[in-house]
C-alpha positions as CSV (number, residue, x, y, z in Angstrom):
1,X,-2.4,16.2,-15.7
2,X,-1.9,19.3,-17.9
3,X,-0.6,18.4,-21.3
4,X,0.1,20.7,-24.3
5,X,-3.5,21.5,-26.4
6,X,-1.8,21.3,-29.7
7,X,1.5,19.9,-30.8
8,X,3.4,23.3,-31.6
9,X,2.1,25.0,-27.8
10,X,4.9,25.6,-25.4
11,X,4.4,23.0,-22.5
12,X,3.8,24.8,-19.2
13,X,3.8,22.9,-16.4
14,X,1.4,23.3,-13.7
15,X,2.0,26.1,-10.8
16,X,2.5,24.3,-7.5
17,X,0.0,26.7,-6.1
18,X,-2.4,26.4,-9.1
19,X,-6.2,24.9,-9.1
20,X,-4.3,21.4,-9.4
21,X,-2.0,21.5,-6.8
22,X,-3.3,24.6,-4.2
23,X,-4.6,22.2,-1.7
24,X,-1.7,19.5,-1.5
25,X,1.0,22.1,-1.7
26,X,-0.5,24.3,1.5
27,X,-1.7,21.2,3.1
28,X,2.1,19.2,2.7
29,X,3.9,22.4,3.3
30,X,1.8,23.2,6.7
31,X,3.1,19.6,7.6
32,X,6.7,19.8,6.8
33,X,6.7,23.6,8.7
34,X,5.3,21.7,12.0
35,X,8.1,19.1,12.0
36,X,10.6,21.8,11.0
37,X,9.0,23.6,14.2
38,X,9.3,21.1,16.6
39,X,13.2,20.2,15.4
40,X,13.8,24.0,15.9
41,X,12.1,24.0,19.3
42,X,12.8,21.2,21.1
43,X,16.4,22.2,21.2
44,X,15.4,25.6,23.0
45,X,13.1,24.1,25.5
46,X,15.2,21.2,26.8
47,X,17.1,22.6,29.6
48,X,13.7,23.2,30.8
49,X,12.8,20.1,30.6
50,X,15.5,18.2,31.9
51,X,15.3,20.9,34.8
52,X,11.5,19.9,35.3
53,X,11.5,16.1,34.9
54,X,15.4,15.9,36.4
55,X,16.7,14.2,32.7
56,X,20.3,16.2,32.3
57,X,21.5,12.3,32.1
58,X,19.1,11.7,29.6
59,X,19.5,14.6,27.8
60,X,21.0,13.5,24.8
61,X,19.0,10.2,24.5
62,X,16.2,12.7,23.9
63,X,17.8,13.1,20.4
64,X,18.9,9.6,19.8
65,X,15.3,8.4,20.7
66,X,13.9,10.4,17.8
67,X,16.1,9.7,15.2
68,X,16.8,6.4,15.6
69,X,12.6,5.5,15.8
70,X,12.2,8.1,12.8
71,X,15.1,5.5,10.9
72,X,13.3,2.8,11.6
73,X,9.8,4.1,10.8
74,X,11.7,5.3,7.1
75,X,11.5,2.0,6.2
76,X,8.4,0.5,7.2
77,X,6.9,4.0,5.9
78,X,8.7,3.4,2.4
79,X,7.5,-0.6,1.9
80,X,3.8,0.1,2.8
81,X,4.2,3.3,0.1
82,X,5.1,0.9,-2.4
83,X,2.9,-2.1,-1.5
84,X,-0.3,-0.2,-0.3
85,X,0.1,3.5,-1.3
86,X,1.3,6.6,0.7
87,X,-2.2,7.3,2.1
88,X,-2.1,4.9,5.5
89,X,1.5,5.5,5.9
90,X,1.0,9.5,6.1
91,X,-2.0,9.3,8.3
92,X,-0.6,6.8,10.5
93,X,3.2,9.0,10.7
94,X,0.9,12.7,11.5
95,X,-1.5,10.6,13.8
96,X,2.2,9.3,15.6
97,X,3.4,12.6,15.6
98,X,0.7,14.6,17.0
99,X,0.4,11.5,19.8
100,X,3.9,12.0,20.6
101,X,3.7,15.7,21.3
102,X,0.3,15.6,23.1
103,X,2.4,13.0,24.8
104,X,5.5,15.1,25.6
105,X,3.6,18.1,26.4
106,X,1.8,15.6,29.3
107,X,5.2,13.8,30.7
108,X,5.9,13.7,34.3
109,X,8.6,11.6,34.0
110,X,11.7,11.9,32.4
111,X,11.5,8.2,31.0
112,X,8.0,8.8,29.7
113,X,9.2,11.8,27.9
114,X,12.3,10.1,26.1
115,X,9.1,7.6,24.8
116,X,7.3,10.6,23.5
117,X,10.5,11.7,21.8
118,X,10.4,8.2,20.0
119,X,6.6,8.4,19.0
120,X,7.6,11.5,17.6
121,X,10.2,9.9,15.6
122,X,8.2,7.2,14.1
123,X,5.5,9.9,13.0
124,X,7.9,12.3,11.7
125,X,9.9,9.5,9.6
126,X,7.0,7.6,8.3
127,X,5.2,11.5,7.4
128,X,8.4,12.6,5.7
129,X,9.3,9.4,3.3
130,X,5.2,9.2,2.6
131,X,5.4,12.9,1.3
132,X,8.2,12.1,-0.8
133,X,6.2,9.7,-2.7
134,X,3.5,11.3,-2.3
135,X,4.9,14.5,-4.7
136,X,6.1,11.4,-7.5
137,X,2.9,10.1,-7.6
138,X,0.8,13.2,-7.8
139,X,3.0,15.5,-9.3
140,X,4.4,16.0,-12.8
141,X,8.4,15.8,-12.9
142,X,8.4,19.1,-14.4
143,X,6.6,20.7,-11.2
144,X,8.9,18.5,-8.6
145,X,11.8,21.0,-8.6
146,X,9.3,23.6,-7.1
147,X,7.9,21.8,-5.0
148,X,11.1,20.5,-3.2
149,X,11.9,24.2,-3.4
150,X,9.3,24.9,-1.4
151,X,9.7,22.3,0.7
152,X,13.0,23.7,1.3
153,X,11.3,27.1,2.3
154,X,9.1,25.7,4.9
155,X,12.1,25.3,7.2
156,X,12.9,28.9,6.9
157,X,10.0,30.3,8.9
158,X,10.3,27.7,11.9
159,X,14.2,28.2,11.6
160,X,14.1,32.2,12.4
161,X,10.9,32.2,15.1
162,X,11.4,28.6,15.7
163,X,13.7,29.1,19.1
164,X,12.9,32.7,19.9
165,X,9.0,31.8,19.9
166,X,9.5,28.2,21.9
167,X,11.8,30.0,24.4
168,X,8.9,32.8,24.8
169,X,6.6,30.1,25.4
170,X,8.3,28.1,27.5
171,X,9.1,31.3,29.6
172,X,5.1,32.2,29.8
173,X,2.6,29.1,29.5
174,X,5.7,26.8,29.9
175,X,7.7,24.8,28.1
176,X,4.6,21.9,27.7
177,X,2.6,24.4,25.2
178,X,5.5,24.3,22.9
179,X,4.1,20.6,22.1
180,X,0.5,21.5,23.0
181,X,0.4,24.2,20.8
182,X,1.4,21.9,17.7
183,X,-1.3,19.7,17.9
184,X,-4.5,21.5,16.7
185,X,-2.6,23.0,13.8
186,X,-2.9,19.3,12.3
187,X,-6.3,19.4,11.0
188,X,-6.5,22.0,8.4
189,X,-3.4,20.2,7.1
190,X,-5.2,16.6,7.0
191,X,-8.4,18.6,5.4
192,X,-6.2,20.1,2.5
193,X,-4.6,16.9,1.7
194,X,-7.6,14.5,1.2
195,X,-7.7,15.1,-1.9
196,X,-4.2,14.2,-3.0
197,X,-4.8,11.0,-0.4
198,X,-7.6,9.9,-1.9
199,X,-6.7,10.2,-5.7
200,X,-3.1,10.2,-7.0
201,X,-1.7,10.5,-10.9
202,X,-4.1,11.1,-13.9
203,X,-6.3,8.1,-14.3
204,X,-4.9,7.2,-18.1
205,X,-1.4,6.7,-15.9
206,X,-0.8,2.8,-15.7
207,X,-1.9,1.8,-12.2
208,X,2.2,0.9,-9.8
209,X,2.9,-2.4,-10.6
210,X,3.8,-4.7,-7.5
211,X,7.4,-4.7,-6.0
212,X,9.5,-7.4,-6.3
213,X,13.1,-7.5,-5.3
214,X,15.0,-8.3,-2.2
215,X,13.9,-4.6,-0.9
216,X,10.0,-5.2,-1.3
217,X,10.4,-8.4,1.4
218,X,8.6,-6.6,4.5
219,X,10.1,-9.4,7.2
220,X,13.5,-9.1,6.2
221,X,13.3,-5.0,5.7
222,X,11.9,-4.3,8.7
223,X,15.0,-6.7,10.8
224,X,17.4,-4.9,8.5
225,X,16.0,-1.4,9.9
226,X,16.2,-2.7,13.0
227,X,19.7,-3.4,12.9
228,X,20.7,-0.7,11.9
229,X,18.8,1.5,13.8
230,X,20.1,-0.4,16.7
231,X,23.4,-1.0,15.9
232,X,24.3,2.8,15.3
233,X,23.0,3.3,18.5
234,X,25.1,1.1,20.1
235,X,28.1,2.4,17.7
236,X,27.4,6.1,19.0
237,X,27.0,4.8,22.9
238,X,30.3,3.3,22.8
239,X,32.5,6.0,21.0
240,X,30.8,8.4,23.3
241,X,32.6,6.2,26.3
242,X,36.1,6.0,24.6
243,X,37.2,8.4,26.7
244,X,35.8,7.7,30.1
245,X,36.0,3.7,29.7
246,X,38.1,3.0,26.7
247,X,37.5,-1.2,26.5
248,X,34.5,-1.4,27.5
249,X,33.2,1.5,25.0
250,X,35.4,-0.1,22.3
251,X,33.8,-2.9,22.4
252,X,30.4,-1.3,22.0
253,X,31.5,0.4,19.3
254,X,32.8,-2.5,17.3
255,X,29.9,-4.8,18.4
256,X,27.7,-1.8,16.8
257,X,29.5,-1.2,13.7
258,X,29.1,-5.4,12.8
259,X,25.3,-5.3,13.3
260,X,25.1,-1.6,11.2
261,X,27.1,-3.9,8.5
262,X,24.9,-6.3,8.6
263,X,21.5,-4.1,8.1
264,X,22.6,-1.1,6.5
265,X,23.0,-2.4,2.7
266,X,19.8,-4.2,2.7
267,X,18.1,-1.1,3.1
268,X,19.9,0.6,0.0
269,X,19.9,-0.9,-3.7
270,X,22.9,-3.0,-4.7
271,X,26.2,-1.2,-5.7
272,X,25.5,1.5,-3.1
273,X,27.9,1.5,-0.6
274,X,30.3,0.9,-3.8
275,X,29.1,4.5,-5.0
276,X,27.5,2.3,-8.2
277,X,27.1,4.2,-11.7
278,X,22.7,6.1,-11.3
279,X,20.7,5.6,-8.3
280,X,23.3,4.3,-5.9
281,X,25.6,7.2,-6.0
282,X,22.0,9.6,-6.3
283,X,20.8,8.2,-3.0
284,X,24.3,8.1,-1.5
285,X,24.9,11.4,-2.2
286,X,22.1,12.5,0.2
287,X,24.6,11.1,2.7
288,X,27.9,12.7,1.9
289,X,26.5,16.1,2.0
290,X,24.0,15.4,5.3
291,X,26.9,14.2,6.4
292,X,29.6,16.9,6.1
293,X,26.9,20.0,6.8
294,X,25.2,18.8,9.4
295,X,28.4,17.8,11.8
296,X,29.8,21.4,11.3
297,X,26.3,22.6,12.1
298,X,26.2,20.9,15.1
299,X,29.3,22.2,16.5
300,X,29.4,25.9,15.3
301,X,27.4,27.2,18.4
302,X,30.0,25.7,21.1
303,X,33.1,27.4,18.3
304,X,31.3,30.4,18.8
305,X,30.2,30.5,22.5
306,X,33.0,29.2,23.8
307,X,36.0,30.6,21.5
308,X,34.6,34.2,20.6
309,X,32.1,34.7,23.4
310,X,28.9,34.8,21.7
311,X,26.0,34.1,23.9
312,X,23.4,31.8,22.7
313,X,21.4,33.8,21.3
314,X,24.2,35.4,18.7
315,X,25.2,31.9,17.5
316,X,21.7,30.8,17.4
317,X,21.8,34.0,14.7
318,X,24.7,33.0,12.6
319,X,23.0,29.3,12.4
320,X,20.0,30.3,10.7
321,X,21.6,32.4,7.9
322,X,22.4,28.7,6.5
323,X,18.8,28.0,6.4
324,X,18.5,31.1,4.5
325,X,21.2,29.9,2.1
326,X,19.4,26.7,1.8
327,X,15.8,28.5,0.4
328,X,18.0,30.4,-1.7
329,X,19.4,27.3,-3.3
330,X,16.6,25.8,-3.6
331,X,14.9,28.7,-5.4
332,X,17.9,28.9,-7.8
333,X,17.7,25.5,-9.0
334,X,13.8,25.2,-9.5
335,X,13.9,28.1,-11.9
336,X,15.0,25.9,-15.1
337,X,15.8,22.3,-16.6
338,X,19.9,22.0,-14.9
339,X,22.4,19.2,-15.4
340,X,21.5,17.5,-11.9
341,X,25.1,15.9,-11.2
342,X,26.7,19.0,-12.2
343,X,24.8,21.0,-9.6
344,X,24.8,18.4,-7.0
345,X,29.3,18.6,-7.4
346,X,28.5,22.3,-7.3
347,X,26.5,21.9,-4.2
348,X,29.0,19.9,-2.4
349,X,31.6,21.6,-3.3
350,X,29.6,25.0,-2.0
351,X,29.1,23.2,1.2
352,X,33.0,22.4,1.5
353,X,33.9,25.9,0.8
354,X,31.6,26.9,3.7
355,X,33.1,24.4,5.8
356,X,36.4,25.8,6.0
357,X,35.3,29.7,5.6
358,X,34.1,29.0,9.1
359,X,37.8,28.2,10.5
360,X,38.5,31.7,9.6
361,X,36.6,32.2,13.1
362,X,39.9,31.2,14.6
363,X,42.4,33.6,13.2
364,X,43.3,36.0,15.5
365,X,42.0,39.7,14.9
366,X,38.8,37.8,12.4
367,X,35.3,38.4,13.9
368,X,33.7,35.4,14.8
369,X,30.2,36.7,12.4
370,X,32.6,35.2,9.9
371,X,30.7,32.1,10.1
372,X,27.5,33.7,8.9
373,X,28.4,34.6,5.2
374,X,30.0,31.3,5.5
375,X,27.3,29.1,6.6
376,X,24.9,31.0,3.3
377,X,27.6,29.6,1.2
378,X,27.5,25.9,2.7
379,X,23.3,26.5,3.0
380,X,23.3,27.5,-0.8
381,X,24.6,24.4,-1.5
382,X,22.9,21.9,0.4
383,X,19.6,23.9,-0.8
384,X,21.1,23.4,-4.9
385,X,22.6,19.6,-3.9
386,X,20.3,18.1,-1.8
387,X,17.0,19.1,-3.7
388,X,18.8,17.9,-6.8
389,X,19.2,14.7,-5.3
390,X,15.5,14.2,-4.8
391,X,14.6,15.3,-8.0
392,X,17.1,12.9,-9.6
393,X,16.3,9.8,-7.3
394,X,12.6,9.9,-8.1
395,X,13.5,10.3,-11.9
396,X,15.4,7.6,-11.5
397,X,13.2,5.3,-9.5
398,X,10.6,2.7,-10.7
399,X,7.3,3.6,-9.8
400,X,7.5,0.3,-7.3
401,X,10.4,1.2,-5.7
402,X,9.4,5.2,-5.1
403,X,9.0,4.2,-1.7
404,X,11.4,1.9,-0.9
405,X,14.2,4.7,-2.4
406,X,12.5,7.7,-0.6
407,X,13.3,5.4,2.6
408,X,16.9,4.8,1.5
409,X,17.5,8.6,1.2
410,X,15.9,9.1,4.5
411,X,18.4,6.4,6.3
412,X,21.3,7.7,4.8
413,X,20.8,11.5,5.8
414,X,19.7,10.6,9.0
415,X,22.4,7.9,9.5
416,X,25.1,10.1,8.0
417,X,24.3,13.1,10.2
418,X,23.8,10.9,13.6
419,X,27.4,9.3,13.0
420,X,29.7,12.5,12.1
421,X,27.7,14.7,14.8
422,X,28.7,11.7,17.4
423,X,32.0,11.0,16.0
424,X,32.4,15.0,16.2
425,X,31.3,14.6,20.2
426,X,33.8,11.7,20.7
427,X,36.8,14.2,18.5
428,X,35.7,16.7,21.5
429,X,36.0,14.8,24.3
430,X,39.5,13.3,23.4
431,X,41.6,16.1,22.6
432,X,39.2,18.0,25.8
433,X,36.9,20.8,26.4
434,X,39.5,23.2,27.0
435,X,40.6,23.0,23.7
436,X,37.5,23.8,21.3
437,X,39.9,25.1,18.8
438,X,41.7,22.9,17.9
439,X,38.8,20.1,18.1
440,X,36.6,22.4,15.9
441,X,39.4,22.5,13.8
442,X,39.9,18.8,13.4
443,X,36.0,17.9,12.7
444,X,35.9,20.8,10.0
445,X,38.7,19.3,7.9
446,X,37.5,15.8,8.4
447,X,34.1,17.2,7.0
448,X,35.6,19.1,4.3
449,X,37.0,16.1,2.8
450,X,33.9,14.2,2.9
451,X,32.6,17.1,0.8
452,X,35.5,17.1,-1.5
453,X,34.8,13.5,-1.8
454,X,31.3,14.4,-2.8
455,X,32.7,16.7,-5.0
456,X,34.8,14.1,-6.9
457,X,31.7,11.2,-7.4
458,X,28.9,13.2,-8.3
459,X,29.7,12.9,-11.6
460,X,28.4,8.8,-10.9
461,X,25.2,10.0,-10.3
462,X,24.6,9.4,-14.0
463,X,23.3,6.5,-15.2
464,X,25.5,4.8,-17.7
465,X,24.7,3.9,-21.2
């Protein structure tokens, strides 16, 4: 740990990419870019694969499968970081992962490939929340704001070659080397990161203490994950049948929102669904603005393709300038010490703003590349809120709960996204798919006023005194 040599020297933290912290960073950020790959991918290459294996039926599940397993392996991921360390849990999630797409890239059926979807998941979840502790055990909190910055980054490059290159390959070798071609690009990651795996913070650092707590109980955690990994699920399946089957799929829904209600807050520290004064608000906040940005992300491409006649490939365009906005965020708030709740309001209320710039695609006479400047402006603030959150959540975590929280934050982005994506499918299907308009319209404002919402408790993230 670099420390100042004499009492009057300027403290200067150490450079992610300096003798300390050159081989985690490249080795971490290699992984992160590989998940961000396959997410940006899989999307492009799936009509091929539901042509190949005969899946369109199970062409959503292919989603589901993987965030729902990735939920669940959040959790387990987060106790075993606490209890044992974040080395196992990484090298079990990248061992997962890189089964999983050697596994999809070998699927002959269409049921074998939603399983390799789900190995995927588990990997990918249990990878993420181990990095996460990873970077506040072996990093300094004045280096974590760069770090998350350029965690932020590593999406960029899979998010503009991501689809082009996957459709390319899918169009050439076929779409089975777009998960092949993953899978060697693991080991020079695992080699640069042994030595963060292996040691951790400075030696004179007080070793983690144990967890204790209702969260640290690895039987009751891991049922409470289940739940409600299981119980959104079923919540999604049956809103998705309101329209086609309305009792039936009501019941679903409501027999999926009591078991959700019963797991959800045991995963998340008390007060948290209450938006409670420090931590619960800072992990809930994740949430609100996964929540509202990702919904809207979702459902820009069928605004655009089926409203203004884009093709694909132009809406595909317009979607990754708010990947762009993101790194720029990002960048901006690792450049100095900020108020964190202050720029996490700011954040949400960026990513509000950007919300309903985008329903200036509708006015008659406005070009539908509207959305792009607006989508920077909602990316710009996701990139400043969300990395704030982080920051703040670790700062404000125990060093025996660093897990256990990096979990939280993980279940309630995921969770938020895969409910207000699915409510925005069921908001679709009612008012019906000759009327994108005016369904686009509805999900927007019911997103903008989650972000305002997030706008309006922010200011909780404090702790009080």
């Amino acid at each position: 740990m670099t420390v100042p040599k004499t009492p009057d020297a300027a403290y200067e933290p150490p450079r992610i990419f300096g003798p300390e912290y050159r081989t985690a960073s490249l080795g971490i950020l290699l992984v992160v870019t590989l998940i961000a790959f396959e997410g940006m991918s899989v999307s492009t290459v799936m009509p091929a694969v539901s042509k190949d294996l005969h899946a369109l039926d199970l062409y959503g599940m292919s989603f589901s499968a993987f965030l729902i397993a990735g939920l669940l392996a959040n959790v387990v991921a987060g106790l075993w970081s606490d209890r044992r360390g974040h080395a196992v849990p990484f090298l079990l999630g990248v061992g997962l992962f890189t089964a999983g797409m050697a596994l999809a890239g070998a699927a002959v059926t269409k049921e074998l490939f939603i399983v390799a979807r789900a190995v995927q998941g588990l990997g990918g979840g249990a990878v993420i929340v181990a990095i996460y502790v990873m970077i506040a055990r072996v990093y300094v909190p004045a280096t974590r704001p760069r770090i998350f910055a350029a965690l932020s980054a590593a999406w960029v490059l899979p998010a503009l070659v991501g689809p082009g290159l996957s459709g390319l390959i899918a169009q050439t070798a076929g779409w089975r080397w777009v998960f092949y071609g993953i899978v060697p690009l693991v080991v020079p990651a695992l080699v640069m990161l042994l030595p963060a795996l292996r040691g951790g913070k400075d030696p004179a650092v007080p070793a983690v203490p144990a967890p204790t707590g209702p969260r640290s109980r690895p039987l009751t955690m891991t049922l409470a994950a289940v739940a409600t990994a299981g119980g959104a699920g079923v919540l999604l399946y049956g809103t998705d049948r309101l329209h086609q089957t309305p009792l039936p799929g009501a019941v679903a829904a409501v027999a999926g929102l009591v078991v959700l209600g019963a797991g959800l807050p045991r995963l998340l520290p008390p007060r948290a669904l209450r938006f409670g004064h420090g931590l619960p608000t800072t992990l809930m906040m994740r949430g609100v603005l996964a929540s509202a940005f990702f919904a809207v992300n979702s459902f820009i491409p069928l605004l655009l393709t089926k409203v203004q006649g884009f093709s694909v490939g132009e809406a595909g365009i317009a979607l990754t300038t708010g990947a762009l906005g993101w790194t720029g965020g990002s960048y901006l708030q690792s450049r100095r010490t900020y108020d964190r709740p202050l720029l996490v309001r700011i954040g949400a209320a960026a990513v509000t703003a950007g919300i309903l710039l985008t329903l200036l695609a509708l006015v008659p006479g406005v070009s539908g590349w509207i959305v792009a400047p607006a989508w920077i402006v909602a990316g710009l603030g996701m990139g400043i809120g969300t990395t704030s959150v982080n920051i703040t959540a670790m700062r404000q975590s125990p060093d025996a709960e660093q897990g256990a929280n990096s979990a939280a934050l993980q279940v309630v982005d995921t969770l938020g996204s895969a409910l207000t994506i699915g409510f925005g499918g069921v908001i679709v299907n009612l008012i019906g798919h000759d009327d994108i308009g005016t369904g686009y319209v509805t999900i927007a404002a019911l997103m903008a006023a989650i972000g305002l919402f997030g706008v309006a408790v922010a200011g909780r993230m404090r702790e009080l005194t």
